[in-house]
N, C-alpha and C positions, 0 to 999 in steps of 0.2 A: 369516478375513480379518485382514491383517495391521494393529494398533490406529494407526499411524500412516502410513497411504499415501499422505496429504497431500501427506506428507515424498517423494514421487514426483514432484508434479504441478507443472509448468510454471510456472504460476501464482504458487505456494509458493515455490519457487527463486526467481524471478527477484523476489519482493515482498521477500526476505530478501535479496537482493545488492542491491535498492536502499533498505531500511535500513542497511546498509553505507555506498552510497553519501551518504546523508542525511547519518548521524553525521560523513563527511568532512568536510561541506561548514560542517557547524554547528561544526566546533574553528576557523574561522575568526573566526566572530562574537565583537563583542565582549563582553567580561565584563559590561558592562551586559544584555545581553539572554540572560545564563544562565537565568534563572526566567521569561524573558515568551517571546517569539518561539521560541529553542530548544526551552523544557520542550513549548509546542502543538506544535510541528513533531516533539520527539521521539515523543509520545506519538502521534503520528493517524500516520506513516510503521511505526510496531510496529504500531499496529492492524489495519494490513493483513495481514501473515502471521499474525497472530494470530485475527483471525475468520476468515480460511478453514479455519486448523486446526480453529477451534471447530467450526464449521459441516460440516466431512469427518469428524468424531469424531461427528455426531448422526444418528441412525438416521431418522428424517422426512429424505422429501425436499424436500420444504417449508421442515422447519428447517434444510437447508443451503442452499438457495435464498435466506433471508433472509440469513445470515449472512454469504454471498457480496454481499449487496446492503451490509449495514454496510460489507464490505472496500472495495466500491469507495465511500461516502461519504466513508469515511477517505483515500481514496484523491483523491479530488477536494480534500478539507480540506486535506492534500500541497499538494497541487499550489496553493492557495490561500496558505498561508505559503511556498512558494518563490515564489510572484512577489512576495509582501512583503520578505522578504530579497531581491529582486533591488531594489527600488523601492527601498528604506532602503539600496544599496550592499553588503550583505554579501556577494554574489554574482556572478558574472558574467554576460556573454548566453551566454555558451557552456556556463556550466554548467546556468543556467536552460533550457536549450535542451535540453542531451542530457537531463534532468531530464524536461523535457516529451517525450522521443522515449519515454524508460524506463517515464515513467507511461501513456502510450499503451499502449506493447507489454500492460502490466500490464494493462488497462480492454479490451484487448481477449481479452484473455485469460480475465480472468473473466466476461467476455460472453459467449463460444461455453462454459466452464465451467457456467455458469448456463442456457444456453439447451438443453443437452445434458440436464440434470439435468428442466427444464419438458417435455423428451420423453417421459421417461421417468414423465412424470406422466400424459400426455396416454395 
């Protein structure tokens, strides 16, 4: 099998084009919130393509089942400092918005992800 097939899944992609997207939207913020609002929003928006990788690299199916469960907490914590940067003005509705259509796509993705993997348990 090949060590990184993550690097395939739907999931992985699109959690990785919206860290992309994220870092766009935080060069707008101001220099005051480079260490507060930015550093949380940068770190929990990586977290997501980063524990599903963890989580498809672990032989338990159980342990990628969890690890899938941390991507989408980080994935809600997202979603959680984007509507703070929308509230404090750093953002817009329209960005906040496709933000919220992108983190969907995402959450549902590792829903049927995750639900496929409890089949396979069953």
């Amino acid at each position: 099998m090949n060590d990184f097939f993550y690097r395939k899944l739907t999931v992985y992609q699109q959690s990785l084009f919206q860290v992309k997207n994220v870092y766009e939207l935080i060069r707008k913020f101001p220099t005051s919130e480079q260490y507060a609002l930015s550093d949380q929003l940068r770190r929990s928006v990586v977290s997501i393509p980063a524990n599903i990788a963890e989580g498809m690299g672990r032989n338990s199916i159980k342990e990628r089942i969890h690890f899938l469960e941390i991507a989408n907490g980080s994935l809600s914590e997202t979603m959680c400092h984007l509507e703070i940067a929308h509230l404090l003005s750093y953002i817009s509705d329209e960005e906040l918005k496709k933000s919220e259509i992108d983190m969907t796509n995402i959450s549902r993705l590792l829903s049927g992800l995750k639900r496929s993997l409890e089949d396979k348990i069953k």
